[in-house]
BABADREN-753240 format. One record per residue (C-alpha): residue in three letters; x, y, z; residue number from 1. Coordinates in steps of 0.001 Angstrom, whole numbers, always signed. Layout:
% residues N
node rest: ALA; X: X; Y: Y; Z: Z; nr: NUM
...
***
This chain:
% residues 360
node rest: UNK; X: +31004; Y: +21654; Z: +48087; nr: 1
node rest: UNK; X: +29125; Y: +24018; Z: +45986; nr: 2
node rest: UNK; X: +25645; Y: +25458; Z: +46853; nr: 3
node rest: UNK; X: +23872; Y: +23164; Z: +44406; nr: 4
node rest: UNK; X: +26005; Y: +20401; Z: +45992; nr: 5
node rest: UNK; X: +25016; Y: +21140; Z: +49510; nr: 6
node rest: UNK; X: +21063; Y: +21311; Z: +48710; nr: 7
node rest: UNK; X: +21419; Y: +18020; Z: +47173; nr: 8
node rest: UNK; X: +23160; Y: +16393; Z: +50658; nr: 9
node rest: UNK; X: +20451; Y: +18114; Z: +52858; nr: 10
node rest: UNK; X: +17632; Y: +17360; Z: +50556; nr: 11
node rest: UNK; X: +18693; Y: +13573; Z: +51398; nr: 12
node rest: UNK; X: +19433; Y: +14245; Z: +55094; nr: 13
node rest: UNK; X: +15814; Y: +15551; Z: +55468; nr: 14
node rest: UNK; X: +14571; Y: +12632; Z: +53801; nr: 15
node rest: UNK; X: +12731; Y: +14773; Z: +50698; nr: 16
node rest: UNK; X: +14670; Y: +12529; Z: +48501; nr: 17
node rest: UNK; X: +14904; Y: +9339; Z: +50843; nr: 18
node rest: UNK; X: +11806; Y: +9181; Z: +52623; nr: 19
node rest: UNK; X: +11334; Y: +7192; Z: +55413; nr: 20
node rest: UNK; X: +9149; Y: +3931; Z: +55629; nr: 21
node rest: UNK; X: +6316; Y: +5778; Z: +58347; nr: 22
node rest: UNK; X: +5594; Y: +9055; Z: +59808; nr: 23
node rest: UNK; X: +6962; Y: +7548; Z: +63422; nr: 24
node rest: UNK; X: +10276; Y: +6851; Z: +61354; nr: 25
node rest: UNK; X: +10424; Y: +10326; Z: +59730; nr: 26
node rest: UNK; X: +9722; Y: +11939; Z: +63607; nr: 27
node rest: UNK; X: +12141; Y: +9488; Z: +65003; nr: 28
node rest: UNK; X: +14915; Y: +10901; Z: +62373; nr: 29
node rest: UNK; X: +14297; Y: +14492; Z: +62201; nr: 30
node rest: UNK; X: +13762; Y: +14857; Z: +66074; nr: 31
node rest: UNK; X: +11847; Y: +18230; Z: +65998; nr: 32
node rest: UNK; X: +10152; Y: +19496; Z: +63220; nr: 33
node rest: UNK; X: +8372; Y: +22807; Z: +63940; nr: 34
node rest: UNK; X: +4770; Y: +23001; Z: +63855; nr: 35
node rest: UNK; X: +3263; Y: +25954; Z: +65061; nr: 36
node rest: UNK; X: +718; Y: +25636; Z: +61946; nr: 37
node rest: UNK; X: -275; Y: +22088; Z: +62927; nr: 38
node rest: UNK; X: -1236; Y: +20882; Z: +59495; nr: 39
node rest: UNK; X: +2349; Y: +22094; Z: +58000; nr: 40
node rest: UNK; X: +3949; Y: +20189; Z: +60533; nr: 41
node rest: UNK; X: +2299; Y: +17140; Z: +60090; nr: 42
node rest: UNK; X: +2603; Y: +17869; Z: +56305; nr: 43
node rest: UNK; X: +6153; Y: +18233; Z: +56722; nr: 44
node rest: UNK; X: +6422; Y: +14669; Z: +58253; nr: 45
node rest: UNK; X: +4174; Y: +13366; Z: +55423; nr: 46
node rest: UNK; X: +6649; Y: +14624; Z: +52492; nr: 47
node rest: UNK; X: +8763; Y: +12721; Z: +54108; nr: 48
node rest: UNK; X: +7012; Y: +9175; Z: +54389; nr: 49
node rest: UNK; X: +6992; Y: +6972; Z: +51279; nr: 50
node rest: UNK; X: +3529; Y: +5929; Z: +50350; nr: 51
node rest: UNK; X: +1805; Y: +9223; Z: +50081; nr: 52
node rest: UNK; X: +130; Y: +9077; Z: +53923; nr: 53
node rest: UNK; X: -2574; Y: +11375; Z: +54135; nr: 54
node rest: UNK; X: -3588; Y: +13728; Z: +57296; nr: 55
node rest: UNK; X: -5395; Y: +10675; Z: +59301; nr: 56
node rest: UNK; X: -2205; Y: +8776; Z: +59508; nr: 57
node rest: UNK; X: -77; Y: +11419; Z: +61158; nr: 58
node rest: UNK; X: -3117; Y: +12098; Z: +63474; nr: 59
node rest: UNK; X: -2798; Y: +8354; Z: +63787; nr: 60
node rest: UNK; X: +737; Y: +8326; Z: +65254; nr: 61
node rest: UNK; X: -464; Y: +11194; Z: +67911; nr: 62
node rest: UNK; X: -3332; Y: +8967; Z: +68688; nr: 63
node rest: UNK; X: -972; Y: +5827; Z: +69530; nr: 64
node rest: UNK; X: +1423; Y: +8253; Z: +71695; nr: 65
node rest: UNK; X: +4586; Y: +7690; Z: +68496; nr: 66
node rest: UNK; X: +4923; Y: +11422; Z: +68721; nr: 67
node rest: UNK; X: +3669; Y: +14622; Z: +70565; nr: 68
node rest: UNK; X: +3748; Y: +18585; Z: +69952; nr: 69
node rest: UNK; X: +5196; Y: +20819; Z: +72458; nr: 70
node rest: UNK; X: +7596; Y: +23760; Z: +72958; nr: 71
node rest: UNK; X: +10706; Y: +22056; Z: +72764; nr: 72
node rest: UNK; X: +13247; Y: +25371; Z: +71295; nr: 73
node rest: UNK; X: +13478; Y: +28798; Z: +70950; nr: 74
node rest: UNK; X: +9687; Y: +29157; Z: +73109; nr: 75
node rest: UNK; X: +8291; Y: +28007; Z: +69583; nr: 76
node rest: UNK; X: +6597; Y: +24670; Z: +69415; nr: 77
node rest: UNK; X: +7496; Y: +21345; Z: +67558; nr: 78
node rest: UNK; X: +6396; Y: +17469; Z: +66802; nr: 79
node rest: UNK; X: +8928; Y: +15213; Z: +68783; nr: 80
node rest: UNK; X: +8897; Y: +11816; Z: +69028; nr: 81
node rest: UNK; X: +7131; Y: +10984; Z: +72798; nr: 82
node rest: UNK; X: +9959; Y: +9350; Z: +73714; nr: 83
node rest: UNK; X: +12891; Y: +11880; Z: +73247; nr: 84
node rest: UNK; X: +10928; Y: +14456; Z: +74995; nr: 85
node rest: UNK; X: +12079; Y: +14518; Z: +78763; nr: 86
node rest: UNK; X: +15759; Y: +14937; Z: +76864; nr: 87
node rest: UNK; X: +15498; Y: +17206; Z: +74913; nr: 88
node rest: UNK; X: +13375; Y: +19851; Z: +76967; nr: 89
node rest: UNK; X: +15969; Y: +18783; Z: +80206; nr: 90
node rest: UNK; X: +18479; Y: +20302; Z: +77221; nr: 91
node rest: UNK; X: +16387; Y: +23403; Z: +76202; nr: 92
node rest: UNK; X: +13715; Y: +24080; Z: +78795; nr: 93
node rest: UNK; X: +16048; Y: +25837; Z: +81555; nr: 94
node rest: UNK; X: +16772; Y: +28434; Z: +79046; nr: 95
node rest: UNK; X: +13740; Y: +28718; Z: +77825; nr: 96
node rest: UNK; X: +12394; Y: +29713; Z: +80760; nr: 97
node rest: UNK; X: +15173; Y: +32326; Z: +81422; nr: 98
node rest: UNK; X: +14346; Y: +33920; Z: +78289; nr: 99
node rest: UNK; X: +11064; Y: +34275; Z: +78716; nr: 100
node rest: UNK; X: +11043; Y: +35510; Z: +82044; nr: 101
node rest: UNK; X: +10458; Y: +39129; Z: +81248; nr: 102
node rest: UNK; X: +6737; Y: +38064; Z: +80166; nr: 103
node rest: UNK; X: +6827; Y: +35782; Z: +82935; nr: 104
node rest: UNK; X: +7184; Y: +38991; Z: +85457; nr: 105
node rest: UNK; X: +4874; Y: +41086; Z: +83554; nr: 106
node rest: UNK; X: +2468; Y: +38699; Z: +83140; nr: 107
node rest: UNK; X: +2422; Y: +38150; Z: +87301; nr: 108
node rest: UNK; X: +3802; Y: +34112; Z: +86485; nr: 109
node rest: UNK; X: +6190; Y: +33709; Z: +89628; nr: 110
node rest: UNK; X: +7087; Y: +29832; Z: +90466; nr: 111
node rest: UNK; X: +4352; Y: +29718; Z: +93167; nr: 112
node rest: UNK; X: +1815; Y: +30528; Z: +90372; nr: 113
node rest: UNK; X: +3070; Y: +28203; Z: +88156; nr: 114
node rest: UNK; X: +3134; Y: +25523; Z: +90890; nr: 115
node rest: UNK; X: -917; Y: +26462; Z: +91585; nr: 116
node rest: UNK; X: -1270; Y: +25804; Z: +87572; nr: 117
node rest: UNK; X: +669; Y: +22526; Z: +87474; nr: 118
node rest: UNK; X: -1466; Y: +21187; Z: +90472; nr: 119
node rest: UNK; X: -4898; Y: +21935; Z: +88905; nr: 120
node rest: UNK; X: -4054; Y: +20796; Z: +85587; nr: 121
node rest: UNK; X: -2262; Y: +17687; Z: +86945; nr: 122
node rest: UNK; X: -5945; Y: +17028; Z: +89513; nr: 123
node rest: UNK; X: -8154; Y: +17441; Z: +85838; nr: 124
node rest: UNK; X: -5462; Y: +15170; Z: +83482; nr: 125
node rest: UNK; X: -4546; Y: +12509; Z: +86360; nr: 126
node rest: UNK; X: -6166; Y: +9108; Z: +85801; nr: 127
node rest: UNK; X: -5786; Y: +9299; Z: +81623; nr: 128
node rest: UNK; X: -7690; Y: +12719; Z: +81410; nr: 129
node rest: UNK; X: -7189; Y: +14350; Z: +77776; nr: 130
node rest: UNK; X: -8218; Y: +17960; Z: +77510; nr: 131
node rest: UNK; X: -8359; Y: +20761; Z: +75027; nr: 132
node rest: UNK; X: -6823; Y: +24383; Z: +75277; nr: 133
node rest: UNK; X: -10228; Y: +25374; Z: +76252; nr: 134
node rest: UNK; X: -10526; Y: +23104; Z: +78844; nr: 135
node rest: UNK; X: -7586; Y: +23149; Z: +80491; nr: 136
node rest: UNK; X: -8574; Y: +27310; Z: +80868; nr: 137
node rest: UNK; X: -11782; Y: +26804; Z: +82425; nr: 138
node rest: UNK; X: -9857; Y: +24071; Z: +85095; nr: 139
node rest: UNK; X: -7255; Y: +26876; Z: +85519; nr: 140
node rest: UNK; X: -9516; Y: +29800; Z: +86003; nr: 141
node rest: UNK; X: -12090; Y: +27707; Z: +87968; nr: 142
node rest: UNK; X: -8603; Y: +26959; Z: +90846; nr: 143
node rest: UNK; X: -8647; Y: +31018; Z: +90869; nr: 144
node rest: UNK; X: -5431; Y: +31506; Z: +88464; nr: 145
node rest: UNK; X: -6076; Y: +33738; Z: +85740; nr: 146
node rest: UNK; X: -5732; Y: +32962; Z: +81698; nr: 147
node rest: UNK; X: -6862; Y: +36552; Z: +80755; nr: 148
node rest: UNK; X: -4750; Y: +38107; Z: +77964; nr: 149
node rest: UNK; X: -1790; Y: +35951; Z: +76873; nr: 150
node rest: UNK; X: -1261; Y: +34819; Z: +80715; nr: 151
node rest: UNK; X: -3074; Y: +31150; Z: +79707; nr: 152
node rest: UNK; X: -1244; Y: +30831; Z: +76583; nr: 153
node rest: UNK; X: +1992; Y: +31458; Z: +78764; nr: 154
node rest: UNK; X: +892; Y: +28753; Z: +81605; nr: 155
node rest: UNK; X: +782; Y: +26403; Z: +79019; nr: 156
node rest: UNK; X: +3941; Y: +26740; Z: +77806; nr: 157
node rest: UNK; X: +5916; Y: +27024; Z: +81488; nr: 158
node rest: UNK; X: +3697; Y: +23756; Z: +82212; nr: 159
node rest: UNK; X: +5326; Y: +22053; Z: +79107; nr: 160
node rest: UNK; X: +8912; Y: +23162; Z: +79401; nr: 161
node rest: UNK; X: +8609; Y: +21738; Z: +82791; nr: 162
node rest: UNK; X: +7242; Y: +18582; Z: +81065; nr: 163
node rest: UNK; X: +4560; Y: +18232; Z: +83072; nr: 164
node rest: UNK; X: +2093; Y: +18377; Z: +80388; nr: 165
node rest: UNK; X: +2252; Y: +17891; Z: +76373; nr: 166
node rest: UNK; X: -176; Y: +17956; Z: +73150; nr: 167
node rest: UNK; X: -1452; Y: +14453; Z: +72420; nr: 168
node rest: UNK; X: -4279; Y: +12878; Z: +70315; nr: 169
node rest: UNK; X: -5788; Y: +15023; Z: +67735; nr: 170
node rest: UNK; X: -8829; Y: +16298; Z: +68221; nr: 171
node rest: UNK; X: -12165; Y: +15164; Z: +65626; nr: 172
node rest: UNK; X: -13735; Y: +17532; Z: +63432; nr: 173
node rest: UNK; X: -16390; Y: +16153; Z: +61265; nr: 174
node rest: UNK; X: -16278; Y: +16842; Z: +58144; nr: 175
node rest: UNK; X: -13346; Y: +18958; Z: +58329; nr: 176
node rest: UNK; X: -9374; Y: +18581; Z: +58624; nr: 177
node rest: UNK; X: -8531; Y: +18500; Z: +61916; nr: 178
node rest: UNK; X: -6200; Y: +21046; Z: +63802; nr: 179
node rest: UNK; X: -6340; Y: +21074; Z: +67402; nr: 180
node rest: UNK; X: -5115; Y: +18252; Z: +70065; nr: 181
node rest: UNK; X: -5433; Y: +17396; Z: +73275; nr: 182
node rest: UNK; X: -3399; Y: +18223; Z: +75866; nr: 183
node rest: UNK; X: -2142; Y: +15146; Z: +78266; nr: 184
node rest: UNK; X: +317; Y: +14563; Z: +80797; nr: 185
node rest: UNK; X: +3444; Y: +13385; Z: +80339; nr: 186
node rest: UNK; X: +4097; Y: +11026; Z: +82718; nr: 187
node rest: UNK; X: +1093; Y: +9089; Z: +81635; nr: 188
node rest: UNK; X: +909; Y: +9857; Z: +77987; nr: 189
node rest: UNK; X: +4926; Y: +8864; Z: +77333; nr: 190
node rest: UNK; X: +5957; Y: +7351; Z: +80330; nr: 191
node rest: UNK; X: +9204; Y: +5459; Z: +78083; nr: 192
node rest: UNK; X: +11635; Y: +8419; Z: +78545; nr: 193
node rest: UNK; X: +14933; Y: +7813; Z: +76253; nr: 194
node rest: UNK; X: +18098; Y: +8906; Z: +78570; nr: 195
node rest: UNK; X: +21126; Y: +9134; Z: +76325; nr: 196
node rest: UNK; X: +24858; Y: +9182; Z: +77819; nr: 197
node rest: UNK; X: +25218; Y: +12423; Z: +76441; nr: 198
node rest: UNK; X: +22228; Y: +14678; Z: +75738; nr: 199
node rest: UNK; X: +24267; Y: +17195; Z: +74285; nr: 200
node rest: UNK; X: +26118; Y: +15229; Z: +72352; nr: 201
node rest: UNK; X: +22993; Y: +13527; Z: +71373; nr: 202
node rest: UNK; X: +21317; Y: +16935; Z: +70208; nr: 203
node rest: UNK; X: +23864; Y: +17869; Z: +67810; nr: 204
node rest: UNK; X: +24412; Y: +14350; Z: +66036; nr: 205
node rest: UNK; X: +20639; Y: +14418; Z: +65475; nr: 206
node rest: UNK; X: +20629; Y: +17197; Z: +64176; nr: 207
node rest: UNK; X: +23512; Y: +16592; Z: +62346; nr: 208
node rest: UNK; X: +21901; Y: +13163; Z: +60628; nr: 209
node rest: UNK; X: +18553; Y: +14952; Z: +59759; nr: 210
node rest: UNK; X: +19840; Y: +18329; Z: +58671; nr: 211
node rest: UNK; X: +23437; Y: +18108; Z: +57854; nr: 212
node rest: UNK; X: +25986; Y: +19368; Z: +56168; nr: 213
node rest: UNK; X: +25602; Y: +21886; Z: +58709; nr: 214
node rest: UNK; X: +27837; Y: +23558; Z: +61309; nr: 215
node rest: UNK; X: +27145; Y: +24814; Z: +65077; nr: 216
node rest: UNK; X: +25988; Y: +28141; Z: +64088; nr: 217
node rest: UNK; X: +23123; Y: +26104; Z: +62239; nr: 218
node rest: UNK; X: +22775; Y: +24543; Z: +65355; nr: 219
node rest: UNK; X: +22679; Y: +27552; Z: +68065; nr: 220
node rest: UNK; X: +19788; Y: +28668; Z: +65715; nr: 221
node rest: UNK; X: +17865; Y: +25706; Z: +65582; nr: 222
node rest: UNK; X: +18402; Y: +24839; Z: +68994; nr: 223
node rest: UNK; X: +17702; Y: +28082; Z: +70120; nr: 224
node rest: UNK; X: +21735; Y: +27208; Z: +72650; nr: 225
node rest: UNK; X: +24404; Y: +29832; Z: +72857; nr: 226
node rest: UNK; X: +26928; Y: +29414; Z: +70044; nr: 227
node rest: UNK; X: +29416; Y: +28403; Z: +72283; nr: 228
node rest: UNK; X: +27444; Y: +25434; Z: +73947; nr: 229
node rest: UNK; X: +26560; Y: +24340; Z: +70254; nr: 230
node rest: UNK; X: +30489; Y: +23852; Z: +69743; nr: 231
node rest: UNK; X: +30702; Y: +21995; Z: +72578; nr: 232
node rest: UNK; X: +27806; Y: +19940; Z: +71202; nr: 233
node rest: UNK; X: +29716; Y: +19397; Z: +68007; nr: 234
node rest: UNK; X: +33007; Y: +18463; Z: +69885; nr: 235
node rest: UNK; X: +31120; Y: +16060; Z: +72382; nr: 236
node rest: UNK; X: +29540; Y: +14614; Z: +69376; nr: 237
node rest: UNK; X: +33589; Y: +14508; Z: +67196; nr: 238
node rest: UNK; X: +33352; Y: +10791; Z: +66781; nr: 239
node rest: UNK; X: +29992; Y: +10133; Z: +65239; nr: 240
node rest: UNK; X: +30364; Y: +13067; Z: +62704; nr: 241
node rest: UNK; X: +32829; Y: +14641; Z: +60809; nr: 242
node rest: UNK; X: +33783; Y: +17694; Z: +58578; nr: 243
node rest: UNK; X: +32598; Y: +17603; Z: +54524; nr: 244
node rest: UNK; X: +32898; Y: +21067; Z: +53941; nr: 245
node rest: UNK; X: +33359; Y: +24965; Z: +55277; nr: 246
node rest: UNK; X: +31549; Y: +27868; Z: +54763; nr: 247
node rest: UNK; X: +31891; Y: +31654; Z: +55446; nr: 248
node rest: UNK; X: +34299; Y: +30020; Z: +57783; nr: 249
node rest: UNK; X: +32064; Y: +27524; Z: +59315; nr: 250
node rest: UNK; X: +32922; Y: +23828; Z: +59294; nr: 251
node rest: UNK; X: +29689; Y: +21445; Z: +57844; nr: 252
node rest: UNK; X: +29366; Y: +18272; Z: +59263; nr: 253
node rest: UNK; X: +27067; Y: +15387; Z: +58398; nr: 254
node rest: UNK; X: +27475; Y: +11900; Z: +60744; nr: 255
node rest: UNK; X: +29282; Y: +9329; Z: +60091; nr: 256
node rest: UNK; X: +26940; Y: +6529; Z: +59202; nr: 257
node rest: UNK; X: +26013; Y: +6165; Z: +55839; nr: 258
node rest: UNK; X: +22960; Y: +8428; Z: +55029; nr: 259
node rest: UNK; X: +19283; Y: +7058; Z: +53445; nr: 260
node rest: UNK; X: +19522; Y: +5871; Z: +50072; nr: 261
node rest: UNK; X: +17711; Y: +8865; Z: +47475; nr: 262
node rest: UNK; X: +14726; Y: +6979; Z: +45823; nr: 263
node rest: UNK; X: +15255; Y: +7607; Z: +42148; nr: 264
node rest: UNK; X: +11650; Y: +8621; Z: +41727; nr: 265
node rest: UNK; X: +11314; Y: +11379; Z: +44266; nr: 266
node rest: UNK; X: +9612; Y: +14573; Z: +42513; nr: 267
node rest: UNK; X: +12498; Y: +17428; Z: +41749; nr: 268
node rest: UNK; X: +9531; Y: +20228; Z: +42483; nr: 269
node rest: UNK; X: +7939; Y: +20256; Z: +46035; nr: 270
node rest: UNK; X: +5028; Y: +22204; Z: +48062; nr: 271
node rest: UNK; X: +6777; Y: +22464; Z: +51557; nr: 272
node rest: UNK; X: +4928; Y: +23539; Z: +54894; nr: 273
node rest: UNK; X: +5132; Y: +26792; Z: +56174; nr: 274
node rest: UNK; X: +8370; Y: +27523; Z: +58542; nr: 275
node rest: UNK; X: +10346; Y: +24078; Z: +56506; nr: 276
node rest: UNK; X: +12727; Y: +22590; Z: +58017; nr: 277
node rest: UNK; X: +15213; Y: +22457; Z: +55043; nr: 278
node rest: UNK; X: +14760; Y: +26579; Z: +54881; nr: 279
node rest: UNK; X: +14477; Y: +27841; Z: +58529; nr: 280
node rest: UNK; X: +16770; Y: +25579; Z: +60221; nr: 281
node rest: UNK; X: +19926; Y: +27530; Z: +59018; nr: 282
node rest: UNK; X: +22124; Y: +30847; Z: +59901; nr: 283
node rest: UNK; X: +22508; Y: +30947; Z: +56207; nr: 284
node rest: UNK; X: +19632; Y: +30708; Z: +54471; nr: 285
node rest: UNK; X: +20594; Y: +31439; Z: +50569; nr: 286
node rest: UNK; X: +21761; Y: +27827; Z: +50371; nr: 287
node rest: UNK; X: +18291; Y: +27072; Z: +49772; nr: 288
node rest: UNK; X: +16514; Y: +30302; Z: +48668; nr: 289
node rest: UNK; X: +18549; Y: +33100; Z: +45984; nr: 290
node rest: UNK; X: +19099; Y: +35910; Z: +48444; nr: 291
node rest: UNK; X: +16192; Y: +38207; Z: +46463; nr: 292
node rest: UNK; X: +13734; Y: +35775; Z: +47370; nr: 293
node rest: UNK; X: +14511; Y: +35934; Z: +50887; nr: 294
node rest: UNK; X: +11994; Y: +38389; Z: +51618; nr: 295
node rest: UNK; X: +9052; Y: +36748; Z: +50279; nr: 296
node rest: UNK; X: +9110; Y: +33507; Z: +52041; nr: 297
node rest: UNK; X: +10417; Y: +35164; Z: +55158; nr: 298
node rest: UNK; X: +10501; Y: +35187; Z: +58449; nr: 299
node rest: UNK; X: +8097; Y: +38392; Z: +58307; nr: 300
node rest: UNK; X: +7979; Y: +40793; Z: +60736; nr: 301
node rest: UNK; X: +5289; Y: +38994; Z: +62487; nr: 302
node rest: UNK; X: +7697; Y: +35856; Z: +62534; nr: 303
node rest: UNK; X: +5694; Y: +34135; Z: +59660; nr: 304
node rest: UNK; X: +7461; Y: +31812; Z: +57345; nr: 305
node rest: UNK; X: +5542; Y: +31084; Z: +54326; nr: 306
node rest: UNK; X: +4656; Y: +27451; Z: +52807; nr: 307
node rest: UNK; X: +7481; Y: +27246; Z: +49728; nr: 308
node rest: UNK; X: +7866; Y: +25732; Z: +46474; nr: 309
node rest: UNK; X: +11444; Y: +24283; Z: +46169; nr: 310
node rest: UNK; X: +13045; Y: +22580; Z: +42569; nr: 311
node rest: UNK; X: +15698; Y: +20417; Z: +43418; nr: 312
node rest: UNK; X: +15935; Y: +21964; Z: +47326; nr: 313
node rest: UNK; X: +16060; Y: +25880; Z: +45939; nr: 314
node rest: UNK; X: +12680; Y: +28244; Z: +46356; nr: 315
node rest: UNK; X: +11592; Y: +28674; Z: +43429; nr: 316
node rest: UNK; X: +8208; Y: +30252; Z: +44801; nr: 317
node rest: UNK; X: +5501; Y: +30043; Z: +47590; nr: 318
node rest: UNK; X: +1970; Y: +28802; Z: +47990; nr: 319
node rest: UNK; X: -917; Y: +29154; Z: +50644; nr: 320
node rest: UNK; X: -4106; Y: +27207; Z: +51479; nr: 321
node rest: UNK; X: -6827; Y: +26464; Z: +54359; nr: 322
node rest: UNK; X: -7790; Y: +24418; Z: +56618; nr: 323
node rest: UNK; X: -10790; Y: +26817; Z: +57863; nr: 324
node rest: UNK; X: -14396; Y: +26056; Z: +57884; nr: 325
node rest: UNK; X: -15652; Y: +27494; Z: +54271; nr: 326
node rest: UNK; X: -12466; Y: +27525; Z: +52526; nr: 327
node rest: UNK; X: -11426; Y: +23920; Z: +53685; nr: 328
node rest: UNK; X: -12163; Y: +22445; Z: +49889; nr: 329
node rest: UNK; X: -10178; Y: +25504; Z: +47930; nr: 330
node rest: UNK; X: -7211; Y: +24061; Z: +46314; nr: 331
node rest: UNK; X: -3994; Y: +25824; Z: +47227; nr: 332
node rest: UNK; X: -2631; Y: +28060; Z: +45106; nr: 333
node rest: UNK; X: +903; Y: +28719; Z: +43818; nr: 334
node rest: UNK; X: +2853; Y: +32012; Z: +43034; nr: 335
node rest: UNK; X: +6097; Y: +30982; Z: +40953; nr: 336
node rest: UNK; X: +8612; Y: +33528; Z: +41574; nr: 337
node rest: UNK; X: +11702; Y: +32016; Z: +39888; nr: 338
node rest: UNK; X: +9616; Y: +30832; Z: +36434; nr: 339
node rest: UNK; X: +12347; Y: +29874; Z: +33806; nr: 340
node rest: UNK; X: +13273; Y: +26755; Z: +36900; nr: 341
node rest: UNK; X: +10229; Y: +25174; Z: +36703; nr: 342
node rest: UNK; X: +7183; Y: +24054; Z: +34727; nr: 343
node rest: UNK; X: +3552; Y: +24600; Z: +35413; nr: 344
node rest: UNK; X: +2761; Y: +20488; Z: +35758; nr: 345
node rest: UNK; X: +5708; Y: +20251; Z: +38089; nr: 346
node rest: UNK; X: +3931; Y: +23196; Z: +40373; nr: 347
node rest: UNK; X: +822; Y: +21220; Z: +39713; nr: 348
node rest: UNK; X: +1355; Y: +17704; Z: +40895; nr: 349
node rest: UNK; X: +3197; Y: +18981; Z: +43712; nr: 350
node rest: UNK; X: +298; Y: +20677; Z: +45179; nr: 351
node rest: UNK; X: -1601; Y: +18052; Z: +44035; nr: 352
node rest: UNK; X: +493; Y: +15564; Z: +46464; nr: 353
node rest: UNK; X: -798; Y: +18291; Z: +49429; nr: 354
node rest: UNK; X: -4323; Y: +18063; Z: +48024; nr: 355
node rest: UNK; X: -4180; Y: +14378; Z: +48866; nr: 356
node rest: UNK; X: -2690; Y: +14916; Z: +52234; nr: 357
node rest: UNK; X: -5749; Y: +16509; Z: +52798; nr: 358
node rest: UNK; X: -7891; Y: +14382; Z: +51248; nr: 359
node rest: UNK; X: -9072; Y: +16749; Z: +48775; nr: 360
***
């Protein structure tokens, strides 16, 4: 299987050339997209939903508890369906927690502090409460544990690995796009916890289904797991996948069940969120970006990963925009890097499909 062969396969997996009949679907079937900028990750589900949904219906499917943000891998955070959750973080939060437990020391966040946090955020949240970031501060500062410095931002995210709290409904800006949520608890907010046989297992053939061919180095990355627990995943997972090519030595697998059906009219040129799935999920990268290029989409030494322009699943360039108050009607803007690949209406009506995302 060839590199133009592969992005093809993946492009389908991801559903960018078989979307998916709802935003709940698309969440359901990739089972983490990340989403550190909120509005790419709830454009990222959108590319992926037929019918051209716009902002409001993604912020519809947090309002109705289909899916919820929190920091599910690698201490970054990502929209997951509510009810795969409890799984998944039982699967990655242990070793989230071990990594970050350097900060946690330095930062004075011992398990008796964390337990004071979790009982004053669980007193203000019991009973249906819904606050925001802000909020939930003031209750923590006001029970005498501190969020000065990077210590709140770090509460929040031992609170959620421990899934004792998550990010819910979306909160309203008039006028504006909205980009910040709620935070709820979890117990309340998605009280249906799915419990698979195997959640190992389970991990890597969802993963598999959504972003295959890939192999379990693709997988320790995503997953932020060891390389050798993501080979067990892939051999606790042997009979619902299987091999359909190698690369630099590295078996690609892709599940067994017949993938979604490409819709013949999907556009060749898309604008893709910052940190896409179909670029960042993967050891190997120059699958879907020509190894120059690699350096101006990124991950930057600040960790940024920049929103890209893809023809037929390869970079062809990058784009930016804003959501910010001021700036929130500029149209986004386009920097073709590769320009012999792709025309100027292609670039055009592909930002244009963002611009209506946005309602712009």
């Amino acid at each position: 299987m060839d590199a133009a062969a592969l992005r093809r396969e993946r492009l389908r997996s991801h559903r960018l050339s078989a979307p998916a009949a709802s935003v709940a679907d698309v969440a359901s079937h990739m089972l983490a997209v990340q989403a550190q900028e909120f509005w790419g990750g709830r454009w990222a589900l959108a590319a992926r939903t037929r019918g051209a949904p716009g902002l409001s219906d993604v912020d519809a499917a947090f309002a109705c508890g289909e899916i919820v943000r929190s920091w599910t891998m690698r201490g970054t955070i990502h929209i997951v369906p509510a009810r795969d959750l409890g799984w998944v973080l039982a699967v990655t939060g242990p070793r989230q927690r071990q990594q970050a437990a350097g900060v946690h020391r330095s930062e004075g966040i011992d398990d008796a502090e964390a337990l004071r946090a979790e009982r004053a955020v669980r007193a203000a949240l019991g009973g249906g409460g819904r606050l925001t970031r802000a909020e939930i501060f003031a209750v923590l500062e006001a029970a005498g544990v501190s969020t000065a410095g990077q210590r709140g931002y770090h509460l929040l995210v031992v609170l959620s690995t421990r899934l004792v709290i998550c990010q819910g409904p979306v909160v309203a800006r008039q006028g504006l796009p909205t980009r910040e949520q709620r935070f709820v608890l979890v117990e309340e907010w998605a009280p249906d916890q799915a419990a698979p046989e195997d959640p190992l297992a389970e991990f890597f053939r969802r993963f598999v289904a959504s972003h295959g061919p890939a192999g379990p180095r693709d997988f320790s990355w995503w997953s932020g797991l060891p390389l050798g627990v993501a080979r067990q995943a892939a051999d606790a997972a042997a009979e619902d996948v299987e091999v359909v090519a190698e690369r630099a030595g590295e078996r690609l697998y892709v599940r067994r069940s017949r993938g979604p059906r490409r819709l013949l009219s999907a556009p060749r040129v898309m604008a893709l969120p910052p940190f896409e799935e179909s670029y960042i999920s993967y050891a190997d990268r120059t699958v879907a970006c020509p190894a120059p290029l690699l350096g101006e989409v990124g991950p930057a030494k600040n960790g940024i990963v920049k929103p890209i322009l893809v023809a037929e699943g390869e970079v062809v360039g990058v784009w930016s925009t804003s959501v910010a108050a001021g700036r929130q009607d500029r149209l986004p803007v386009a920097r073709v890097l590769v320009p012999d690949q792709v025309e100027a209406s292609e670039v055009d009506a592909a930002l244009a499909r963002f611009s209506h995302f946005l309602g712009r």
